[in-house]
C-alpha positions as a Markdown table, in Angstrom:
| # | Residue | x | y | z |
|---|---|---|---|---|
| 1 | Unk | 0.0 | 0.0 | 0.0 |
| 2 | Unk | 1.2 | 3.6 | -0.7 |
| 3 | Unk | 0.4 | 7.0 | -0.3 |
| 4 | Unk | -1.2 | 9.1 | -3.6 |
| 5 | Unk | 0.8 | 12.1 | -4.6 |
| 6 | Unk | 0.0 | 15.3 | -3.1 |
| 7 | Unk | 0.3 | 17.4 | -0.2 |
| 8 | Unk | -2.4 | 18.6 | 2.0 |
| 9 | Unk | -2.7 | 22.1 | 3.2 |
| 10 | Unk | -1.6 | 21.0 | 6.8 |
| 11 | Unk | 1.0 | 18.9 | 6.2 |
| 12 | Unk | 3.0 | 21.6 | 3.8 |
| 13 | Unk | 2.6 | 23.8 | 6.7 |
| 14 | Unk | 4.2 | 21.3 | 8.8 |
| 15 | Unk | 7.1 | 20.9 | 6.4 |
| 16 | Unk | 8.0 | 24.1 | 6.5 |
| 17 | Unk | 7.7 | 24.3 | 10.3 |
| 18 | Unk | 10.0 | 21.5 | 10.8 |
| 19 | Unk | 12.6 | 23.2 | 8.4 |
| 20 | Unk | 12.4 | 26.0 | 11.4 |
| 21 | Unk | 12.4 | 24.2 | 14.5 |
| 22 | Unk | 15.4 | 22.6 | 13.0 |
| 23 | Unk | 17.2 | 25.8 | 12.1 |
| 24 | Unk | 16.2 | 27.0 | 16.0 |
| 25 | Unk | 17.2 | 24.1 | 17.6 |
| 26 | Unk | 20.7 | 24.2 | 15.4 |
| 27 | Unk | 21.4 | 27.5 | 17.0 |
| 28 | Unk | 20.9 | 27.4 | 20.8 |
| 29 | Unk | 22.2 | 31.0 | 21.2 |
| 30 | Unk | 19.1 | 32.1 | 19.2 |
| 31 | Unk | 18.5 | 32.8 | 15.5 |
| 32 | Unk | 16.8 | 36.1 | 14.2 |
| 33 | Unk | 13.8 | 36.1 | 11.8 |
| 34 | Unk | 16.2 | 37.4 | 8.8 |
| 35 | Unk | 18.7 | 34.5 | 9.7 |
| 36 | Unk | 15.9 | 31.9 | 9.6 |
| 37 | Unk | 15.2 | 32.7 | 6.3 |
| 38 | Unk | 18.4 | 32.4 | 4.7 |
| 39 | Unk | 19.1 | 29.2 | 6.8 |
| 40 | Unk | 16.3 | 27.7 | 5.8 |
| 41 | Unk | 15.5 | 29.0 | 1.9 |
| 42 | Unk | 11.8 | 29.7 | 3.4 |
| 43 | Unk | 10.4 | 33.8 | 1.9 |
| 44 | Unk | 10.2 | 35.9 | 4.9 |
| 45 | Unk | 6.0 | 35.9 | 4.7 |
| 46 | Unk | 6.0 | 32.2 | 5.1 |
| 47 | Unk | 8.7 | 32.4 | 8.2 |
| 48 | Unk | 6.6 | 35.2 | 9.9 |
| 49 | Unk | 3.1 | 33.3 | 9.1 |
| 50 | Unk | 4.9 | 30.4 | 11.0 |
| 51 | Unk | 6.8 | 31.5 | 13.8 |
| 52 | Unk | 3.8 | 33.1 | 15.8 |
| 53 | Unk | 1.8 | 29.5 | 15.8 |
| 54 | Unk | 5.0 | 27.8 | 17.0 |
| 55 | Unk | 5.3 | 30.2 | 19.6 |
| 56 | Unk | 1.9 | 29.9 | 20.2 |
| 57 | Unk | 2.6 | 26.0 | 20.6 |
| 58 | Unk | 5.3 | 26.5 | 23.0 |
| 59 | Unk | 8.0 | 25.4 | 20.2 |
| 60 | Unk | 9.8 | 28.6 | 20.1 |
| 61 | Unk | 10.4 | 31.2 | 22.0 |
| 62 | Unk | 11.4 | 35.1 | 21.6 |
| 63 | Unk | 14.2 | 36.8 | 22.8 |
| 64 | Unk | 13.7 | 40.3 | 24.1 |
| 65 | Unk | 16.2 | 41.1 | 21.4 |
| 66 | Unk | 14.1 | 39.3 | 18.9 |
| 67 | Unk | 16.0 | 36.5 | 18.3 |
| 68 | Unk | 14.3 | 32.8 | 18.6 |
| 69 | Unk | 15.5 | 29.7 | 20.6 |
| 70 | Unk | 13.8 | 26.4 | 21.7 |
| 71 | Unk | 10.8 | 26.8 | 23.5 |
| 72 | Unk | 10.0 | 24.8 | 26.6 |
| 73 | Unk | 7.2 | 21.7 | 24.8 |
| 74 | Unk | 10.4 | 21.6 | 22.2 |
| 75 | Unk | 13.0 | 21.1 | 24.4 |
| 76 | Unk | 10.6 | 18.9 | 27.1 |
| 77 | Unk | 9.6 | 16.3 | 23.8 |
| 78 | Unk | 13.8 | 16.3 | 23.7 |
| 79 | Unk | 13.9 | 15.4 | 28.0 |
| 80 | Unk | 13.1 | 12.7 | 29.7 |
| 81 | Unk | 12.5 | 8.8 | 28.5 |
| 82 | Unk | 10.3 | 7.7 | 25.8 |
| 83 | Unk | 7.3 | 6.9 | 28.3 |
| 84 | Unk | 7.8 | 10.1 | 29.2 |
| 85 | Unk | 7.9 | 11.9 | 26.0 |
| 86 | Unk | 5.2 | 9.8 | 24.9 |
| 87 | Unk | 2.5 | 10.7 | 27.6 |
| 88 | Unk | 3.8 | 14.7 | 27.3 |
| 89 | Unk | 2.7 | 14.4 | 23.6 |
| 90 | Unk | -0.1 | 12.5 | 24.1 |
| 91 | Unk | -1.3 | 15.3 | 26.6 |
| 92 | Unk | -1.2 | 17.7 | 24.2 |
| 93 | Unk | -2.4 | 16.1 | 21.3 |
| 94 | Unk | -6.0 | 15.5 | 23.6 |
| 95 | Unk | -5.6 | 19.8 | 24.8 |
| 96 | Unk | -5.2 | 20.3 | 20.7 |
| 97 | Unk | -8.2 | 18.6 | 19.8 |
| 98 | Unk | -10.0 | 20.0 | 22.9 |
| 99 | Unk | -9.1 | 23.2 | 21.7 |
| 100 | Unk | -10.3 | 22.6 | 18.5 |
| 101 | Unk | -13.6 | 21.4 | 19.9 |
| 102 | Unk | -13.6 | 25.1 | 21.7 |
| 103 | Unk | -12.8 | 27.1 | 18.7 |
| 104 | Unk | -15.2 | 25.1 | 16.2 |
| 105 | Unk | -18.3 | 24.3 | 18.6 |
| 106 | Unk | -18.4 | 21.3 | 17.3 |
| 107 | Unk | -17.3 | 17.4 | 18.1 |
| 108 | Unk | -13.5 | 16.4 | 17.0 |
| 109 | Unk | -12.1 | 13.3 | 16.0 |
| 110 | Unk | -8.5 | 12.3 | 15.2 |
| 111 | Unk | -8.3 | 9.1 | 13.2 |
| 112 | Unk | -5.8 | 7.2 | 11.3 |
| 113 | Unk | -5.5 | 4.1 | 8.8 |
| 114 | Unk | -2.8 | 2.0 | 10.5 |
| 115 | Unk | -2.4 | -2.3 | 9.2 |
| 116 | Unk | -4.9 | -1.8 | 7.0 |
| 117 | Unk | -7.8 | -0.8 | 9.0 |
| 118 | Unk | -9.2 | 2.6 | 10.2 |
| 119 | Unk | -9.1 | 3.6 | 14.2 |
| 120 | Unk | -10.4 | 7.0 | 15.7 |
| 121 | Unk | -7.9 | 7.2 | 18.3 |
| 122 | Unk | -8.7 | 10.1 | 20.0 |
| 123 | Unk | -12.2 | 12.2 | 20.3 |
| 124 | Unk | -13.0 | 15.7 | 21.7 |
| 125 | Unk | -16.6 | 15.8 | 23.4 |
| 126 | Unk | -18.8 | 17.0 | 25.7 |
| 127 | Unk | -22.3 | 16.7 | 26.6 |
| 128 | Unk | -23.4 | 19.9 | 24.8 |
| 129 | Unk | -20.9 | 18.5 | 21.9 |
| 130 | Unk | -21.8 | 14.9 | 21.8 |
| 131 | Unk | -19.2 | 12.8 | 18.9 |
| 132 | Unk | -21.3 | 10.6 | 17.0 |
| 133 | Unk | -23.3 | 7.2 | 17.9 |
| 134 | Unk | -21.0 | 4.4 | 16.4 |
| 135 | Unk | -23.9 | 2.6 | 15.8 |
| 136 | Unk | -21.9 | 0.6 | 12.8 |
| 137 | Unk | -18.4 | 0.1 | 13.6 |
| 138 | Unk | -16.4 | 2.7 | 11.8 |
| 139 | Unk | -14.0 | -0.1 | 10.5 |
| 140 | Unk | -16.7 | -1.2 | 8.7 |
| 141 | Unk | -17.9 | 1.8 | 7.5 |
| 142 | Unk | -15.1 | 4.0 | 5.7 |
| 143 | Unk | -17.3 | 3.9 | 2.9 |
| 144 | Unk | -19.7 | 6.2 | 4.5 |
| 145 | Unk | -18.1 | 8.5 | 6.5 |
| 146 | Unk | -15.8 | 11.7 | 6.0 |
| 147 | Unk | -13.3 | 10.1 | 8.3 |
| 148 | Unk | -13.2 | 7.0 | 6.4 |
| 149 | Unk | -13.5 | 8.6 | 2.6 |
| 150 | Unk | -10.5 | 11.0 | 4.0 |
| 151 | Unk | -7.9 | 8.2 | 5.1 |
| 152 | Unk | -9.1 | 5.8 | 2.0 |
| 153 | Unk | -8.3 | 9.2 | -0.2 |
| 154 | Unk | -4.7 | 8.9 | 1.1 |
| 155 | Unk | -4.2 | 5.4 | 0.0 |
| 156 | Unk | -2.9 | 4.5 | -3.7 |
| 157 | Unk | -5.9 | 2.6 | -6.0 |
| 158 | Unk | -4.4 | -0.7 | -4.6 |
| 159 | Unk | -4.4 | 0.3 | -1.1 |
| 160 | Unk | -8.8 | 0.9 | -1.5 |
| 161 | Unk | -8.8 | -1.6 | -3.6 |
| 162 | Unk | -8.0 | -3.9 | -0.8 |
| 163 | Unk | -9.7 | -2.1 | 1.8 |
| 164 | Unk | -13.5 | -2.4 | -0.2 |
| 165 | Unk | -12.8 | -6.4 | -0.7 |
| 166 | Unk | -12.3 | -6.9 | 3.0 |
| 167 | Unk | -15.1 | -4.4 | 4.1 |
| 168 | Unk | -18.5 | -4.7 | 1.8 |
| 169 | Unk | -19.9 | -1.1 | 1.1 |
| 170 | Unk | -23.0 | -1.5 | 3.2 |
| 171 | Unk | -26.8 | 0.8 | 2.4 |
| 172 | Unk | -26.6 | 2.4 | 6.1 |
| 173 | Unk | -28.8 | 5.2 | 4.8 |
| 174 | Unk | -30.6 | 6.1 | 1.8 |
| 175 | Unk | -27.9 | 8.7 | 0.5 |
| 176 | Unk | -24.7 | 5.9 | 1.1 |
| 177 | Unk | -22.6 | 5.6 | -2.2 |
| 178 | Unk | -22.5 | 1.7 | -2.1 |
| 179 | Unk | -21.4 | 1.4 | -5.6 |
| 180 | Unk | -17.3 | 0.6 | -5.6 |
| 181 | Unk | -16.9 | 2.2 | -9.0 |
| 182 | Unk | -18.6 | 5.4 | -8.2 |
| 183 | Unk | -17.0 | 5.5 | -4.6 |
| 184 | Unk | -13.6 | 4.8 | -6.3 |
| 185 | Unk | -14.2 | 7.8 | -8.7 |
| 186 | Unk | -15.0 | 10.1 | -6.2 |
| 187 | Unk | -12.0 | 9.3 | -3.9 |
| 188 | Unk | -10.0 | 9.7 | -7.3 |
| 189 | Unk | -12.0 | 13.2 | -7.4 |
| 190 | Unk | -11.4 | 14.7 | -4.1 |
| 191 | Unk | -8.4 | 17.2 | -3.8 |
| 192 | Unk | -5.8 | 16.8 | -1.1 |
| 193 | Unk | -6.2 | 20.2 | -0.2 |
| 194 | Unk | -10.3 | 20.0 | 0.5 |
| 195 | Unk | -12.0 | 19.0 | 3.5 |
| 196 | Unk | -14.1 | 15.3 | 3.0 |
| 197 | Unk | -17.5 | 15.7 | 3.7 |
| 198 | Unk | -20.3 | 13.1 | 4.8 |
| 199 | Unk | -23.6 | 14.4 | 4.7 |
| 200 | Unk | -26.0 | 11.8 | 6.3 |
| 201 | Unk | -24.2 | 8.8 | 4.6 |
| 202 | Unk | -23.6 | 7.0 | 7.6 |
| 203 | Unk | -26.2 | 8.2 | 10.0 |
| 204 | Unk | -29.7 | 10.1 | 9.4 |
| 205 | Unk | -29.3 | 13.6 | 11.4 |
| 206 | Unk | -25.6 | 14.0 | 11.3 |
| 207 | Unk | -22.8 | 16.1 | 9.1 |
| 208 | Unk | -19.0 | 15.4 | 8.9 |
| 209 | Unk | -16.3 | 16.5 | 7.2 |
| 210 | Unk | -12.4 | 15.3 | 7.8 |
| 211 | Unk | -9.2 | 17.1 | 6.7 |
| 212 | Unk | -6.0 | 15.1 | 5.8 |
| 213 | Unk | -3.2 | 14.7 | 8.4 |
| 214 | Unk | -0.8 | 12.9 | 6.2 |
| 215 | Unk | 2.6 | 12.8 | 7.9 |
| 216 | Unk | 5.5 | 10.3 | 5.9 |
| 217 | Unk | 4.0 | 7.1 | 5.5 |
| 218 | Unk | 1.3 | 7.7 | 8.0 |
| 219 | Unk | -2.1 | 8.4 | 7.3 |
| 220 | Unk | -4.4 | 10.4 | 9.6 |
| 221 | Unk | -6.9 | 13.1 | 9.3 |
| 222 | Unk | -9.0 | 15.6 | 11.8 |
| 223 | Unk | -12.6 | 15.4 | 11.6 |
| 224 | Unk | -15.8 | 16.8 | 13.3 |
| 225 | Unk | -19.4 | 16.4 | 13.2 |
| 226 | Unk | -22.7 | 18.4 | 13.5 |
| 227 | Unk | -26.4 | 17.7 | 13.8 |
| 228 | Unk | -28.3 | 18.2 | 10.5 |
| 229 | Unk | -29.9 | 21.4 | 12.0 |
| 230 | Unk | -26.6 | 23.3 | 11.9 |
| 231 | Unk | -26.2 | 22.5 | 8.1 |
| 232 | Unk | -25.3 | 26.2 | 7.5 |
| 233 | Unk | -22.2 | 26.0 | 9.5 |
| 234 | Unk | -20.9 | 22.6 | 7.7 |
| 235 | Unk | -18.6 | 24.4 | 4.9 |
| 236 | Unk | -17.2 | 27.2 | 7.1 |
| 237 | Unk | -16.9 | 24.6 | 10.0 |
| 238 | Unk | -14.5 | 22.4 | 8.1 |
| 239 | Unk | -12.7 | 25.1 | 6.1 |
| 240 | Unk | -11.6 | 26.3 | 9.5 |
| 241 | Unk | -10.8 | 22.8 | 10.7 |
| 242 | Unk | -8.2 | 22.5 | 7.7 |
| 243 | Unk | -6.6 | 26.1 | 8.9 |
| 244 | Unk | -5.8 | 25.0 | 12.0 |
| 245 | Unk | -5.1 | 21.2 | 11.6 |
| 246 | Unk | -1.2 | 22.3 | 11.0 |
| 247 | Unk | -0.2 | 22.4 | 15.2 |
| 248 | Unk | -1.9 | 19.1 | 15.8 |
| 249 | Unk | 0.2 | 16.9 | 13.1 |
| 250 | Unk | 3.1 | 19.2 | 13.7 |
| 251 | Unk | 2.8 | 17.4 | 17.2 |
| 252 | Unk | 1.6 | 14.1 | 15.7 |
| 253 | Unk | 5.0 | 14.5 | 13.5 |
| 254 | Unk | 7.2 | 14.4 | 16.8 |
């Protein structure tokens, strides 16, 4: 199985923000903005769009003099033992998505496609914000939901190929694509820089939409969901999603 061709949004972003975080932690005496640039062959818009989110992330940190150095979340994922800097980046992978859930109003999920199956790993909820019934398991379901068309839209034609022959492409509501060659096409269809979208495919009443987290040979993506009634909020919802997916797989990426 490989990936398709193509960078998302998010994980560009995160490219670019390694490149930094190199160059920063390369020069412990601190590094200016100007330096950065030339260090790192990145134009100056691009370094000063990045630099405030990874000091809003706790990766870098200003001088008063202006200059950047390590921040403290880079320099504690560099401490400790790997339990250690496995739990710290858990934590703040969960207060990510939790601030996503804040931001968005709305229920977030991250998911990924790992030995050939899909697994939501983490969810942001609340009882005002409920996440969505599994009331089909969502291995069993790709077909039908944003979280599943969004990892399966990561894989190469092989990858769904094998996918769809181990998992049937079950009616779970009237407007479920359960016809391989039309689902096929549409995976084929979607760009890697545009949000997913399930609308009522795998439960009556509820909206997704999933944005790519791809990250070397893993494949992940962000998703949320919304009760029908809040259809007008869908688009602008997920569109803001894919803005701000770039800190959480910058922190997946670690």
């Amino acid at each position: 199985m490989a990936i398709t061709s193509g960078l998302s949004a998010p994980s560009q972003s995160v490219r670019h923000a390694l490149r930094l975080l190199e160059a920063v932690a390369g020069h412990p005496e601190g590094i200016t903005e100007e330096r950065l640039c030339r260090v790192t062959g990145l134009p100056r818009a691009l370094v000063a769009r990045l630099l405030p989110m990874l000091r809003r992330e706790g990766y870098v940190s200003r001088l008063p003099d202006g200059a950047h150095v390590a921040g403290e979340a880079l320099m504690l994922l560099g401490a400790g033992g790997e339990r250690h800097r496995e739990r710290f980046r858990q934590g703040r992978i969960q207060r990510a998505l939790d601030g996503l859930r804040e931001i968005l109003g709305a229920p977030v999920y991250l998911a990924r496609y790992l030995e050939g199956e899909l697994r939501v790993e983490r969810v942001s909820a609340t009882t005002e914000m409920p996440s969505v019934h599994e009331w089909v398991d969502f291995r069993a379901s790709a077909h039908a939901t944003a979280i599943g068309k969004c990892l399966l839209a990561q894989l190469d034609h092989e990858g769904r190929q094998d996918h769809l022959s181990r998992h049937k492409a079950a009616r779970l509501t009237s407007r479920t694509i359960t016809d391989r060659r039309v689902l096929l096409s549409a995976l084929d269809r979607q760009p890697a820089t545009m949000p997913v979208l399930d609308l009522q495919e795998y439960a009556v009443g509820t909206l997704c939409a999933a944005v790519p987290l791809t990250a070397g040979a893993a494949v992940g993506c962000l998703a949320l969901s919304l009760p029908v009634s809040e259809a007008h909020r869908l688009r602008r919802t997920a569109e803001a999603l894919n803005e701000r997916a770039a800190p959480t797989l910058l922190t997946l990426a670690f």
